[in-house]
C-alpha positions in Angstrom: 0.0 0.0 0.0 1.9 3.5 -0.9 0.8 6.4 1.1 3.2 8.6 0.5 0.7 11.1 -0.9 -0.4 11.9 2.7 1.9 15.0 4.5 0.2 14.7 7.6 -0.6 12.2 10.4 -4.3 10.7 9.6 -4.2 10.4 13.4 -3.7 13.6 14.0 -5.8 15.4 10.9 -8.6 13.7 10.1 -11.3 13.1 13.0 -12.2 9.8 13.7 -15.8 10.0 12.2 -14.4 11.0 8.9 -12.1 8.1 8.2 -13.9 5.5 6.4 -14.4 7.7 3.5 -10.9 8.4 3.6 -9.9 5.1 3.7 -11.7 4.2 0.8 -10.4 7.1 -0.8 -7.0 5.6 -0.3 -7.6 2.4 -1.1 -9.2 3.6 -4.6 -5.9 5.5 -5.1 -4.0 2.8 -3.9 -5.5 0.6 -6.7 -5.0 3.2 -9.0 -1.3 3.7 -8.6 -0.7 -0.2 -8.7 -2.8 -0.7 -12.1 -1.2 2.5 -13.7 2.3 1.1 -12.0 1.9 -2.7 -13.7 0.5 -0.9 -16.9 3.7 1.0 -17.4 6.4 -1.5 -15.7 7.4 -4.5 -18.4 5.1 -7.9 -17.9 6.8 -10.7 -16.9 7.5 -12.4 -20.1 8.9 -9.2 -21.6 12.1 -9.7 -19.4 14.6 -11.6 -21.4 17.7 -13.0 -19.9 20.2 -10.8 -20.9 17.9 -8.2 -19.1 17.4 -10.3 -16.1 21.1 -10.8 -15.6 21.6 -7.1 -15.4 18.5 -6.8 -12.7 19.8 -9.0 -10.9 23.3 -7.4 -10.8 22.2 -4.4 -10.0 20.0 -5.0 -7.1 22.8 -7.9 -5.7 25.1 -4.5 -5.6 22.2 -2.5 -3.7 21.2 -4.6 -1.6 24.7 -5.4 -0.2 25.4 -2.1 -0.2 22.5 -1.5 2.6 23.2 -5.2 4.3 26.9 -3.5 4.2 25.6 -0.4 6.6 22.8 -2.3 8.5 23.0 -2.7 12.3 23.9 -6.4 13.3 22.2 -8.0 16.2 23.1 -10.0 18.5 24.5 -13.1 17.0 25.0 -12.0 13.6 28.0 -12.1 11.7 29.2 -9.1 10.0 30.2 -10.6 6.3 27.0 -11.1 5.1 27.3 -12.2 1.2 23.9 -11.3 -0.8 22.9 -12.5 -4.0 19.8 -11.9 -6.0 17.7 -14.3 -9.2 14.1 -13.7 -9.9 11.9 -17.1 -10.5 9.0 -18.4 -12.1 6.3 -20.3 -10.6 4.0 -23.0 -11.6 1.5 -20.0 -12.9 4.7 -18.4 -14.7 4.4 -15.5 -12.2 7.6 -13.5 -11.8 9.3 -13.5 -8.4 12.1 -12.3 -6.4 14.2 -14.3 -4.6 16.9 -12.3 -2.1 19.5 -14.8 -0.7 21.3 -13.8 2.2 24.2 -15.9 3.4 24.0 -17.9 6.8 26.0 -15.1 8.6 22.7 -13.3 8.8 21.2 -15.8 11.2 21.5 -14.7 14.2 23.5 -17.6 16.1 22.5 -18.6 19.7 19.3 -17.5 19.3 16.0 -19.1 20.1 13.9 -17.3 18.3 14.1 -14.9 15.6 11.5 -11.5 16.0 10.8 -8.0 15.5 14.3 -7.0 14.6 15.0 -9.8 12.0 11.5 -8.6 10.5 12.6 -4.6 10.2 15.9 -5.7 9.1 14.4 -7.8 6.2 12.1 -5.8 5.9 13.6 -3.0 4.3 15.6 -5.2 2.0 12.3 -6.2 0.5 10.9 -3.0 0.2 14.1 -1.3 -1.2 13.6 -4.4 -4.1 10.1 -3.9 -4.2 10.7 0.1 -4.9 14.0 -0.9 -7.0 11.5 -3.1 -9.3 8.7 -1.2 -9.1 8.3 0.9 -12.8 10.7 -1.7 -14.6 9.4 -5.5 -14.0 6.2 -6.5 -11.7 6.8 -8.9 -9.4 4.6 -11.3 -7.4 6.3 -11.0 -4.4 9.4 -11.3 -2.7 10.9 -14.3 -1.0 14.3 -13.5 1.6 16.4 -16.6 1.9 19.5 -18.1 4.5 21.9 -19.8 2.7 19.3 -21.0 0.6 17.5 -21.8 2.9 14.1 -20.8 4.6 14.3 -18.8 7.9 12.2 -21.9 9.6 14.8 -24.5 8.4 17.2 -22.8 11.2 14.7 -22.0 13.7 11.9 -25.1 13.4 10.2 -24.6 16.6 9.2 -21.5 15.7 7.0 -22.8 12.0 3.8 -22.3 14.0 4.7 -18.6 14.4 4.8 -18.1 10.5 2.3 -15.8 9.2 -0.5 -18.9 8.5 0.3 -22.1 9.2 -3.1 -23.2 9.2 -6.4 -24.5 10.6 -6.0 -24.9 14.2 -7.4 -27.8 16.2 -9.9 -25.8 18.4 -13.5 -26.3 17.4 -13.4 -25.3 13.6 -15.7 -22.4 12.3 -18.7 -23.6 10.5 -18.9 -21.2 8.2 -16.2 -19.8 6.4 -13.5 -17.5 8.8 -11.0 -14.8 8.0 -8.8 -13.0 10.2 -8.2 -9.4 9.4 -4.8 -8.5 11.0 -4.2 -4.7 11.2 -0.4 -4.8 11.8 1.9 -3.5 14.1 0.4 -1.5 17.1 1.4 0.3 20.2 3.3 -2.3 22.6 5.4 -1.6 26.1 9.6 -1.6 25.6 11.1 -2.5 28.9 14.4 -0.6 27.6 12.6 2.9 27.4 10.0 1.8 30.3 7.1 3.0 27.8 4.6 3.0 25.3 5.5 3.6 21.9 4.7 2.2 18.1 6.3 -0.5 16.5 6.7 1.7 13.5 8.8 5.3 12.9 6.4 7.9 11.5 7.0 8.3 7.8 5.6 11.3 5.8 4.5 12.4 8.7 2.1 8.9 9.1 2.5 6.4 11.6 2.1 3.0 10.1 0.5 1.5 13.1 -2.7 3.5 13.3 -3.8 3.4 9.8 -3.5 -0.5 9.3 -6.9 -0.9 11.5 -8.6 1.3 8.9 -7.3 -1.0 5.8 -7.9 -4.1 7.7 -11.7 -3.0 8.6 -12.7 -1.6 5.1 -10.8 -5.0 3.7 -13.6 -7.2 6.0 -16.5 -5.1 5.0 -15.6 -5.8 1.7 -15.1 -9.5 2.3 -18.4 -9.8 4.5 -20.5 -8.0 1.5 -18.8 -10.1 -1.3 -18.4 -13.5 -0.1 -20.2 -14.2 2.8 -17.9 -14.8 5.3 -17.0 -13.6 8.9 -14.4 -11.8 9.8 -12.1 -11.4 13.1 -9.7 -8.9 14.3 -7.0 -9.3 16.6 -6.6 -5.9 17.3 -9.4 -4.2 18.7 -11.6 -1.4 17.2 -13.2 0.3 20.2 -11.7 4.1 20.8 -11.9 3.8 24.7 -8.8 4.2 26.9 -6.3 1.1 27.5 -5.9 2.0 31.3 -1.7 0.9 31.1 -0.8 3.2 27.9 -3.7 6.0 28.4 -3.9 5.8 24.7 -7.3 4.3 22.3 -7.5 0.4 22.3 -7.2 0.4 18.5 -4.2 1.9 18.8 -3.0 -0.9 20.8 -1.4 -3.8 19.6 -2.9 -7.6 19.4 -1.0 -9.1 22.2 -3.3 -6.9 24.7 -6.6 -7.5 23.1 -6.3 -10.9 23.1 -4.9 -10.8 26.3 -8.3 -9.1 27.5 -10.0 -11.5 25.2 -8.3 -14.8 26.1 -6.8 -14.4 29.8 -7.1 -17.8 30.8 -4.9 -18.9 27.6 -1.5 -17.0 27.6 -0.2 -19.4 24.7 -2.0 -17.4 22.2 -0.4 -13.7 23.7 2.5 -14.6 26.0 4.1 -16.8 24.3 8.0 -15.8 25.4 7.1 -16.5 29.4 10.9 -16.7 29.5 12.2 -14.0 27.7 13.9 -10.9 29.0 14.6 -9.1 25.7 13.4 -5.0 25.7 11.4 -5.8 22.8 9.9 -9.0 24.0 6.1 -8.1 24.1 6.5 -6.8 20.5 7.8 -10.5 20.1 5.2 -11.3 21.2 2.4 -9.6 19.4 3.9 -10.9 15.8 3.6 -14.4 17.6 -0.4 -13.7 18.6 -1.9 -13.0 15.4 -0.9 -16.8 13.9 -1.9 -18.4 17.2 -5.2 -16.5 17.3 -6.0 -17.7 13.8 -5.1 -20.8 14.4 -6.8 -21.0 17.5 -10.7 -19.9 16.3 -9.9 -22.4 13.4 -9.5 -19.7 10.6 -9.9 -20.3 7.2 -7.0 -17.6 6.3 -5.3 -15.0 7.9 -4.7 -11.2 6.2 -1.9 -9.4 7.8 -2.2 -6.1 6.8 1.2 -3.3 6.3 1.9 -0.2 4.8 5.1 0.4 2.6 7.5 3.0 4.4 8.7 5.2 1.9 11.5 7.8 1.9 
């Protein structure tokens, strides 16, 4: 989703009444720049290999170049080789694959969490921006050595974004979690409250995604039938520890609230001491709560942070 046509925080401009015809605004302009992006970028089978070769080349060189400056933590090494190949799948679709050497998993670790996810984060949205008006691109896939982040870290496969219907009493009827993502959380380092995302353009990322994620279940709801869950909570009265709107809070203290006699679903690092452990831990809780009402699918909603 690219919002960089906003100046201003939503949060801050826009009263809270007057958002769902904004958000459908942006989601209309949001289509609008992706159609009038794919229309102009080359279609996949317009990329030959002599121009593929060079792609790749080029973005290999980026992206090391920014794996080059990145902050390490703790565990990682700090020669980090990166290599780059686009791939085809069994629908012929054009992706990206961005293959990090094994130096980039942090050793000693239990568990990889938020900082692994910004770090690879913004390798896949530099490509993403990289590709953008020359090739389009189904998605982007970030490997270890060749390897998937779960092959080093198995225990933690049932914290991937879906990994599928859970065993608790399945839905009748068809189910769909809509994941707003990110969200205020508590950081034991700075003893507060504070988003999981930077402001950008003058938007914080984490109190726009509930917007997108309930215009997305509206939509869902009218066109297919279906019922629709959130993780994070829509009401704008006060969580009593931050003094800021529950739906600015995020998921790990809803479904706290909602499931306090099951801390598997949102305290799922009992043991961990890390500052950024309850962020940890709200990644973990939107998977477990999907799997745990029995959900059909699971649509984790983000915003692209642009320059």
């Amino acid at each position: 989703m690219f919002i960089s046509f906003f100046f201003t925080s939503i949060r801050d401009a826009v009263p809270r009444h007057a958002r769902s015809w904004l958000v459908r605004l942006m989601l209309l302009m949001t289509l609008m720049i992706a159609v009038s992006g794919a229309t102009a970028a080359a279609t996949p089978a317009s990329l030959d290999k002599t121009r593929q070769v060079q792609l790749e080349a080029q973005l290999t060189g980026e992206l090391q170049r920014v794996v080059n400056a990145q902050r390490r933590i703790e565990g990682q090494g700090r020669d980090v080789a990166v290599s780059v190949r686009f791939v085809r799948d069994d629908r012929q679709q054009l992706g990206l694959v961005i293959d990090l050497s094994e130096a980039y998993v942090p050793q000693g670790a239990l568990y990889f969490g938020a900082e692994m996810e910004d770090l690879t984060g913004e390798l896949a949205n530099i490509a993403s921006e990289f590709l953008r008006n020359i090739i389009v691109i189904s998605g982007v896939d970030i490997r270890f050595g060749g390897k998937d982040i779960y092959d080093y870290f198995p225990a933690e496969s049932r914290f991937a974004p879906f990994s599928g219907r859970g065993a608790s009493a399945p839905a009748t009827a068809a189910t769909i979690v809509s994941a707003a993502g990110h969200g205020i959380y508590y950081h034991y380092g700075f003893k507060d409250w504070r988003a999981q995302r930077d402001p950008s353009n003058g938007i914080t990322e984490d109190f726009i995604t509930p917007d997108y994620a309930t215009e997305l279940s509206l939509w869902l709801e009218k066109r297919s039938d279906i019922a629709a869950k959130f993780p994070r909570s829509n009401t704008t009265a006060e969580h009593g520890p931050s003094g800021q709107p529950w739906d600015e809070i995020g998921a790990r203290y809803n479904l706290q609230q909602i499931y306090p006699e099951n801390p598997n679903i949102w305290h799922s690092l009992p043991d961990a001491t890390g500052n950024l452990r309850e962020r940890n831990e709200d990644i973990r809780s939107r998977p477990l709560f999907a799997n745990h009402i029995g959900a059909d699918a699971i649509f984790h909603l983000s915003a692209s942070r642009l320059a």
